[in-house]
C-alpha positions as CSV (number, residue, x, y, z in Angstrom):
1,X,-0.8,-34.5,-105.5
2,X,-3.7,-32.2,-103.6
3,X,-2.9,-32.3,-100.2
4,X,-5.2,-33.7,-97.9
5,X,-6.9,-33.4,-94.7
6,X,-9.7,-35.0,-94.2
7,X,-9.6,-39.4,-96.1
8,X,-11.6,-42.1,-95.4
9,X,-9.1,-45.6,-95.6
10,X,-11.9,-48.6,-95.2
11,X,-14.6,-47.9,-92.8
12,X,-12.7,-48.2,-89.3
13,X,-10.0,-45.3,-90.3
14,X,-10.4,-41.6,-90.5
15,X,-7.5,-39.8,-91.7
16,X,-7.9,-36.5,-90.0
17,X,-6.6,-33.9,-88.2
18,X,-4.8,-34.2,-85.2
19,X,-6.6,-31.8,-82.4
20,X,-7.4,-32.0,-79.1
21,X,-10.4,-30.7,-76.5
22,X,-7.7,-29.5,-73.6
23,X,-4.7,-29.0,-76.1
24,X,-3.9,-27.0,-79.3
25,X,-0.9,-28.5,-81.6
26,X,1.0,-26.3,-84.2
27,X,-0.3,-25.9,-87.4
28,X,0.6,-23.4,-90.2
29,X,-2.0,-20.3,-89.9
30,X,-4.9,-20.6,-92.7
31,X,-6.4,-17.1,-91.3
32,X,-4.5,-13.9,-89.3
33,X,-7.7,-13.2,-87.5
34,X,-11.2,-14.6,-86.1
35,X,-14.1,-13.3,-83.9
36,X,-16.8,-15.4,-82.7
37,X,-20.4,-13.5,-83.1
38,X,-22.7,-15.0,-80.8
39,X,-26.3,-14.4,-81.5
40,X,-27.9,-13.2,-77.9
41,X,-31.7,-13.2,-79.2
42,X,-34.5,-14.4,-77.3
43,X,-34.8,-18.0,-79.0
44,X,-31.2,-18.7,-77.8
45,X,-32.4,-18.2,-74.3
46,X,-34.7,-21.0,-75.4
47,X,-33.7,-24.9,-73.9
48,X,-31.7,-27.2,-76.8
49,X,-33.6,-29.9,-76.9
50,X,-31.1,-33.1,-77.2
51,X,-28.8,-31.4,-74.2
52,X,-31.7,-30.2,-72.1
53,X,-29.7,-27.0,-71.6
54,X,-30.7,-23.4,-72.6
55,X,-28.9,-22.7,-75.8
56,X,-27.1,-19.9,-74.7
57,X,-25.4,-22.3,-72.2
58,X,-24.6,-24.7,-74.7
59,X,-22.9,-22.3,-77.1
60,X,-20.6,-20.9,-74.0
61,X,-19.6,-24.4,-73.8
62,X,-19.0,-24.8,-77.0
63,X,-17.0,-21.5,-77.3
64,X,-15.0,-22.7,-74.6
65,X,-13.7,-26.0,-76.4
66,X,-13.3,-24.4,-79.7
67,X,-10.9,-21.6,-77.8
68,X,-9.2,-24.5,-75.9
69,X,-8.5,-26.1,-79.1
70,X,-6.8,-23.2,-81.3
71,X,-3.5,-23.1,-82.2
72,X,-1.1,-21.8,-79.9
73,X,0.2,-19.1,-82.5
74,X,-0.3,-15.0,-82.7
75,X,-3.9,-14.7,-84.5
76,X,-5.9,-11.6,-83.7
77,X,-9.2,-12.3,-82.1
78,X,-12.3,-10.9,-80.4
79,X,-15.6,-12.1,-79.3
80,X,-19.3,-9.8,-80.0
81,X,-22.6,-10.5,-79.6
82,X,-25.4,-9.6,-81.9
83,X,-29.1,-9.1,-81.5
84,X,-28.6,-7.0,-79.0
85,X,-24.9,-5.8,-80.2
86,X,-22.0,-5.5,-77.9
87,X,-18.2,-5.7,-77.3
88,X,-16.9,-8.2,-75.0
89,X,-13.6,-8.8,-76.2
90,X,-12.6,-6.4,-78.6
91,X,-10.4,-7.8,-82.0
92,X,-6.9,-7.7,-80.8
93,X,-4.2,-10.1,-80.0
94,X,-5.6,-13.6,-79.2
95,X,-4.8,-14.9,-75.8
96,X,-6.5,-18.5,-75.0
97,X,-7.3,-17.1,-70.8
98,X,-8.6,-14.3,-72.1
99,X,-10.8,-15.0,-74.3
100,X,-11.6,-17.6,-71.9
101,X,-12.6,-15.2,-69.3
102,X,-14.5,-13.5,-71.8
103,X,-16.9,-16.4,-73.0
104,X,-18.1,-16.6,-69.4
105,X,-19.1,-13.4,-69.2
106,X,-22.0,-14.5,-72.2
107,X,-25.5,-14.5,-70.1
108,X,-28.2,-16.0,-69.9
109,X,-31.9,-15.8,-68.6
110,X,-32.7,-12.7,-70.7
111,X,-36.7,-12.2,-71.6
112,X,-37.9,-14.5,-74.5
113,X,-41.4,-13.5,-75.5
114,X,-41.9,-10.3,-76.7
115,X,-37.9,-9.7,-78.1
116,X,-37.9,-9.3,-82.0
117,X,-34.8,-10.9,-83.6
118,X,-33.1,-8.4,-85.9
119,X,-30.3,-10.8,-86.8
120,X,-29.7,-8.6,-90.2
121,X,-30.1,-5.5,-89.1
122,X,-26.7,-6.6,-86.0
123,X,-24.9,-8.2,-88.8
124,X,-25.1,-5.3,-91.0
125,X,-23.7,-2.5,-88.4
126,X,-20.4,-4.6,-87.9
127,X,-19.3,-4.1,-91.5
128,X,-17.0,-1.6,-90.7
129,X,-15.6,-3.7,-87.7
130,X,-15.6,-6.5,-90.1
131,X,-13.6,-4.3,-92.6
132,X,-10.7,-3.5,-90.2
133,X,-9.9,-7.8,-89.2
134,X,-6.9,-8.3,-90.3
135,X,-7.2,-10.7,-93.7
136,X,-7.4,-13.4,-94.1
137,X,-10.4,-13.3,-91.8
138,X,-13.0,-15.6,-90.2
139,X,-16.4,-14.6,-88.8
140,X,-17.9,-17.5,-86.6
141,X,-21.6,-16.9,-86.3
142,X,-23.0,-18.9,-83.1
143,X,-26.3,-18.9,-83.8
144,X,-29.9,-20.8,-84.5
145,X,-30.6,-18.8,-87.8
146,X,-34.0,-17.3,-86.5
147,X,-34.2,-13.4,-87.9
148,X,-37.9,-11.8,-87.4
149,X,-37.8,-8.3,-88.0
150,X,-35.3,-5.6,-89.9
151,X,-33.3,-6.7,-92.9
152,X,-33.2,-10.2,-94.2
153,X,-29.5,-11.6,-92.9
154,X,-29.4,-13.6,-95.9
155,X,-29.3,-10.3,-97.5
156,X,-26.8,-9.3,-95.3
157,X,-24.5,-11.8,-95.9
158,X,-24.1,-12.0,-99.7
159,X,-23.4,-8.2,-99.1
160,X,-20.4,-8.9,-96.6
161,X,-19.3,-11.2,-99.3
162,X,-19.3,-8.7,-102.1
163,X,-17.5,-6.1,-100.1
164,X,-15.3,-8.1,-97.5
165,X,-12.6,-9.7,-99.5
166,X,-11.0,-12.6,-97.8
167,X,-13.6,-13.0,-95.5
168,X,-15.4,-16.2,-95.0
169,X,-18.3,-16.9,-92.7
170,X,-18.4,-20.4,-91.0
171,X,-21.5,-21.0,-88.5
172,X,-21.9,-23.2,-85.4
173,X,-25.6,-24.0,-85.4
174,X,-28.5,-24.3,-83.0
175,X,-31.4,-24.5,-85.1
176,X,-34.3,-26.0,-84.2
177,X,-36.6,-25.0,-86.9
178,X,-36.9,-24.9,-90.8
179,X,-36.5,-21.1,-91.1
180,X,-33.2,-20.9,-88.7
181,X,-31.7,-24.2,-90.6
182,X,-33.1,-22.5,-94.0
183,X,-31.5,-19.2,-93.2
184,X,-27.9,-21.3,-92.2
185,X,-28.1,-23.3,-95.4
186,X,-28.5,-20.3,-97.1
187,X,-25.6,-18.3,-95.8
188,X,-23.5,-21.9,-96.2
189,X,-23.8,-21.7,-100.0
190,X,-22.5,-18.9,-100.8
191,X,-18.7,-20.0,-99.9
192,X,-17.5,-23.8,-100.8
193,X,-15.1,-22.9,-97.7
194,X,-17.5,-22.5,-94.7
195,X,-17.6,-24.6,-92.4
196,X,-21.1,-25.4,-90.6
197,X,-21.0,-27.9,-87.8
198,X,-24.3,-28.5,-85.3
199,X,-23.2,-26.9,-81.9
200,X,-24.7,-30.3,-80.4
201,X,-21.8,-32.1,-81.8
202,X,-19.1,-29.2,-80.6
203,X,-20.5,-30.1,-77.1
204,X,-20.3,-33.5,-77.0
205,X,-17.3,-34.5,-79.7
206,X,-13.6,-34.2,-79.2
207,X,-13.6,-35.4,-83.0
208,X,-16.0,-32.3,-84.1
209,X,-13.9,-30.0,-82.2
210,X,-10.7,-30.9,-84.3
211,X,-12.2,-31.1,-87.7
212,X,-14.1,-27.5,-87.1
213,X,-10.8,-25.5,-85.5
214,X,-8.1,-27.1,-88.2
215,X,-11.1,-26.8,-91.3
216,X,-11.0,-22.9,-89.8
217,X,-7.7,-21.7,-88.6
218,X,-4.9,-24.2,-90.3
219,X,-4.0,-24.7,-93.4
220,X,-4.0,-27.9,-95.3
221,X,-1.1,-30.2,-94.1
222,X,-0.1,-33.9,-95.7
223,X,-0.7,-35.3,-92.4
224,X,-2.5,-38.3,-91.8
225,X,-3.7,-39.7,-88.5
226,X,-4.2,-43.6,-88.5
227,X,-7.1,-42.7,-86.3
228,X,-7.5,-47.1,-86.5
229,X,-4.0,-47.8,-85.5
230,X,-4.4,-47.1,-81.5
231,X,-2.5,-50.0,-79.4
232,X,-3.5,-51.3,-76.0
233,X,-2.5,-50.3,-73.0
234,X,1.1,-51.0,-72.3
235,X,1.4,-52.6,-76.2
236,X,2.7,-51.9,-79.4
237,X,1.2,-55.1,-81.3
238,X,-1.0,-54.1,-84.3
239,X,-4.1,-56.2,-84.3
240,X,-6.2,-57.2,-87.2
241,X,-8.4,-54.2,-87.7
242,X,-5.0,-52.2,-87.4
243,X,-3.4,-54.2,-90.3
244,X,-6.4,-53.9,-92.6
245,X,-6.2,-50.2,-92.1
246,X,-2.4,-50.2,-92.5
247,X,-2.8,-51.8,-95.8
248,X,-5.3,-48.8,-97.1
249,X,-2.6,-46.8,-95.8
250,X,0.3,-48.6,-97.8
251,X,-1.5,-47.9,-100.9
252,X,-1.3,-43.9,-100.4
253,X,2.0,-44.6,-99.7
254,X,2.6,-45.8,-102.9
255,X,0.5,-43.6,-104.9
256,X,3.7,-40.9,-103.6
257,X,6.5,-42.1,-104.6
258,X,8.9,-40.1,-104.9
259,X,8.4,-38.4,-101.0
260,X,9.5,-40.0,-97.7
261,X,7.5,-41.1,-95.1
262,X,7.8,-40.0,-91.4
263,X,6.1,-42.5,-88.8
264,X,5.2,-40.2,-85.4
265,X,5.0,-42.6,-82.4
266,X,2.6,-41.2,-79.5
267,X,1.6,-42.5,-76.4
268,X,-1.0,-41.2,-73.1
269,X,0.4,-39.7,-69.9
270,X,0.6,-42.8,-67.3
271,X,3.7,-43.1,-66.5
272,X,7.4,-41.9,-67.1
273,X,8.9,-40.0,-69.8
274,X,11.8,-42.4,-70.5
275,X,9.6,-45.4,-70.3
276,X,7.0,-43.6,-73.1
277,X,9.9,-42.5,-75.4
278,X,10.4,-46.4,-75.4
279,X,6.9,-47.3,-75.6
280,X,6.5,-44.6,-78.5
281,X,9.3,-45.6,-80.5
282,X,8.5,-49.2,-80.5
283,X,5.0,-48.0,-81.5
284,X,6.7,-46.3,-84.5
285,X,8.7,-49.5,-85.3
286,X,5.6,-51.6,-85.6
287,X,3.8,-49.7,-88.2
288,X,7.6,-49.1,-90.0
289,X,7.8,-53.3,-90.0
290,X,4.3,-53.7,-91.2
291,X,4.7,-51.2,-94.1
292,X,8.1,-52.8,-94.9
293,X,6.1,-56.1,-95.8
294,X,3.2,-54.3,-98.0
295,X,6.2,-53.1,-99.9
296,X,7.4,-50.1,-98.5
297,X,10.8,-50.0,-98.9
298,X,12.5,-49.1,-95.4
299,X,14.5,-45.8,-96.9
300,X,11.7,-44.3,-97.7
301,X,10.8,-44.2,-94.2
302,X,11.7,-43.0,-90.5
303,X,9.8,-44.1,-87.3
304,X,10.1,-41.4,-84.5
305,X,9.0,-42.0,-80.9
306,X,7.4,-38.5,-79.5
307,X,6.5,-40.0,-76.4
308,X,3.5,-38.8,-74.6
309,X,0.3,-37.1,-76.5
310,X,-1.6,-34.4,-75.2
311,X,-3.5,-33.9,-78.1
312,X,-6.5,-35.5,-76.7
313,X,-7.9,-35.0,-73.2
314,X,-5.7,-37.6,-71.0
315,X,-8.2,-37.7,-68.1
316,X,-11.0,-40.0,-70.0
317,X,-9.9,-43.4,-71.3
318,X,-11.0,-42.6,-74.8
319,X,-9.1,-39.8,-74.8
320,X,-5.9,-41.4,-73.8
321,X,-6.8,-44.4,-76.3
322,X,-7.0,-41.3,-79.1
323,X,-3.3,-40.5,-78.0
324,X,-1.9,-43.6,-77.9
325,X,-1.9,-43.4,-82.1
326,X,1.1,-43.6,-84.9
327,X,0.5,-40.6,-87.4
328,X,2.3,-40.4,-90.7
329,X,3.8,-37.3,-93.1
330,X,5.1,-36.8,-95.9
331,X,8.4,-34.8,-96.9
């Protein structure tokens, strides 16, 4: 069976990946190296309109989450702007405070009017960094698409992709006209596997954050998060909506039969350790049981209690609602 990353059970459950804003899990590496491009052009020194913020401002945000939410593991990484060109973090080793540290050094306030975008022209004078990225590679182009002088970066990129094996493009967007979303639709097309996501939804979505950084650095996993399945506080009873979902769930089961099941158990950070093993487990238990009566049979699976989640950001309630979640996996 394809393995899966991304399902839709019934309306109420997203099968997704399991990610947080403030906390990276493990993940096997889909790519050995990334750099994030950040356009620096005039129009990006121009306000966003839904977050009232200059763009600029919204994108170091963004960078911020997305670097907050990679997986702790040994990719090479560097961070350059384009339009004008420069070096902030050259590609090397990735270190999370690092490349922290280096995403607030992004400016802004620089002139607007009168500054020519040469987008292509940028683009076009990292191919040779581009060539030395240790493969597989990812370019992720912060940008709002707008190119007004020099060569087309349409251009540009279907020649990256002709002479840059292994490299794919994926683009966190800011455009706020029909030329910069034209010129990002374009550059989409010509790879099934980029990933564009609005930079809107990066700064305002713990749920955008984790699709975009496990679509870009991880590689597909049978792992399903019943992202439908979250208990009260203090509970492990499965209400209605979490029964419906478990029943979708049951039938994906089934449709793999000849693989066990592992039931993961997770719960937020108030209170103790022993008392959220417990809490976990019994968690587990509950979505074992129910599976047991849509004909599961109860070899086939193994309910785990992991205790407390960090996955999602434990200082906001939804965040520790997110955490307190059963996931399954197949082996």
């Amino acid at each position: 069976m394809k393995s899966f990353r991304l399902l839709i059970l019934a309306a109420a459950l997203v099968l997704s990946y399991a990610v947080a804003a403030v906390a990276a899990p493990a993940c096997n590496k889909k790519i050995e190296s990334f750099d994030f491009v950040v356009d620096y052009s005039g129009s990006m020194m121009m306000q966003n309109k839904q977050l009232k913020q200059d763009k600029i401002i919204v994108a170091k945000k963004v960078l911020q989450r997305v670097n907050d939410a990679i997986p702790a593991l040994d990719f090479k990484g560097g961070l350059h702007t384009i339009s004008p060109n420069g070096v902030i973090i050259p590609q090397g080793p990735w270190d999370r405070a690092a490349m922290s540290l280096g995403i607030d050094k992004l400016r802004s306030g620089f002139q607007i009017f009168g500054r020519m975008t040469a987008m292509g022209d940028g683009l076009q004078a990292y191919e040779p960094f581009l060539s030395s990225m240790q493969r597989d590679a990812a370019l992720i182009l912060v940008t709002d698409g707008d190119n007004n002088r020099g060569v087309n970066l349409v251009d540009v990129a279907r020649q990256l992709y002709a002479s840059q094996r292994n490299l794919v493009i994926h683009i966190i967007s800011f455009a706020d006209t029909e030329h910069g979303a034209n010129v990002i639709r374009q550059i989409a097309a010509m790879n099934p596997n980029t990933v564009v996501v609005p930079g809107e939804e990066l700064a305002s979505s713990d749920t955008a954050v984790e699709r975009f950084v496990l679509a870009v650095f991880c590689q597909d996993e049978e792992v399903i998060v019943l992202r439908g399945v979250h208990f009260a506080f203090d509970s492990y009873a499965l209400d209605s909506k979490a029964m419906g979902i478990l029943n979708e769930a049951a039938q994906l089961i089934k449709a793999n039969p000849n693989k066990q099941v592992l039931l993961n158990g997770w719960t937020d950070w108030i209170g103790s350790d022993a008392y959220n093993k417990v809490l976990s487990q019994n968690r587990a238990n509950a979505v074992k049981l129910y599976l047991e009566k849509q004909g599961i049979p109860a070899s086939r699976m193994t309910a785990i209690g992991r205790g407390k989640s960090y996955k999602y950001d434990n200082k906001t309630e939804e965040g520790r609602y997110m955490n307190r979640r059963t996931e399954i996996s197949f082996e």
